[in-house]
C-alpha positions, 0 to 999 in steps of 0.5 A: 398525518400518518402513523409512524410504525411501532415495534411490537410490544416485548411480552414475557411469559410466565413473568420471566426475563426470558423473551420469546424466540431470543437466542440468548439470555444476555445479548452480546451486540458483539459481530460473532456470525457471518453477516453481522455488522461490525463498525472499523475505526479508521485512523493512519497518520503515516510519515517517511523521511529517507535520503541515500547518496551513492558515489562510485569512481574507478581509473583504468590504466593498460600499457602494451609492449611487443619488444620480441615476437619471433624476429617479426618485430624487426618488420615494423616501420622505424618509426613505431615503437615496438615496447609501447604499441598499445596505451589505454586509460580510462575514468569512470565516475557515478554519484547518485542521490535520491530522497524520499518524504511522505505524509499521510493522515486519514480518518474515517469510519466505516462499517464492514461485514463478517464475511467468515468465521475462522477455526479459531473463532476469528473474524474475516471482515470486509467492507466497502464504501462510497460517498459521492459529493457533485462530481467527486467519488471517494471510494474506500475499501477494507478487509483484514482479521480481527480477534474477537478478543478485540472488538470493543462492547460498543462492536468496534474495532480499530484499524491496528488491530487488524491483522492482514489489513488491506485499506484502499482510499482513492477517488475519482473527478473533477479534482482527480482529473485535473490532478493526473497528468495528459495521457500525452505527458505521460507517453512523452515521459516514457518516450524521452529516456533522460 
């Protein structure tokens, strides 16, 4: 069986607390640089409820008359009536409805990078994950602002207190394929305008 590595012994000098080549006496494991690792808590349960009616109706009604048009009136035929020439109408009527019902839930967790420090002593994070299971990928990516103020002493964060969050979660497979309609049915929706 072979040897299993083991960390080098911590050694101290002169019997104090301080260790060789640390950079601080009291480490914080807080992501405070560019590159640390900071561990994003990942929880959205989102639901949307909307319905809207709209109604609309108007009626146009136009009458014409030509009783005196310098004596050239008297050149019509007998039989037209010169005072009710031209009679127009019309009727208009649109109702619409629509409604809208959404309900989301994910949670994950996901470990993301400080890519940059802000003047202010933000943290600019940002990360990316895939997990593949057979023939399905998932695939989620984040990225956001976060206050130092809010990463917890066990270096987390959640997801509301990102600010600027961008959280994409898709997939790709065998599931999601069949899920998607033909390329065919896609082009007939375009095509066919009602």
């Amino acid at each position: 069986m072979a040897d299993i590595p083991r960390p080098a012994p911590i050694t101290h000098v002169n019997n104090s607390l301080w260790q060789p080549g640390a950079q601080s006496f009291f480490h914080d494991p807080r992501a405070m640089h560019i590159g640390d690792v900071i561990t994003v808590n990942v929880s959205i349960t989102d639901a949307a409820k909307l319905q809207n009616t709209t109604s609309r109706s108007r009626t146009n009604s136009d009458n014409a008359g030509l009783s005196n048009f310098f004596g050239l009136e008297k050149a019509l035929p007998g039989t037209i009536d010169p005072t009710s020439l031209v009679k127009m109408g019309s009727d208009n009527s649109n109702v619409g409805t629509g409604s809208v019902q959404r309900q989301e839930s994910i949670s994950m967790t996901l470990a993301a990078l400080v890519a940059q420090v802000l003047p202010n002593g933000n943290l600019v994070i940002d990360g990316h994950q895939q997990v593949r299971v057979n023939n399905e990928l998932r695939d989620m990516r984040l990225s956001g602002i976060v206050r130092r103020e809010d990463i917890t002493q066990d270096n987390t964060v959640n997801l509301a207190q990102i600010a600027e969050a961008r959280v994409i979660y898709g997939g790709q497979g065998t599931v999601s394929d069949v899920q998607q309609p033909r390329y065919g049915s896609q082009l007939f929706d375009i095509v066919m305008p009602w």
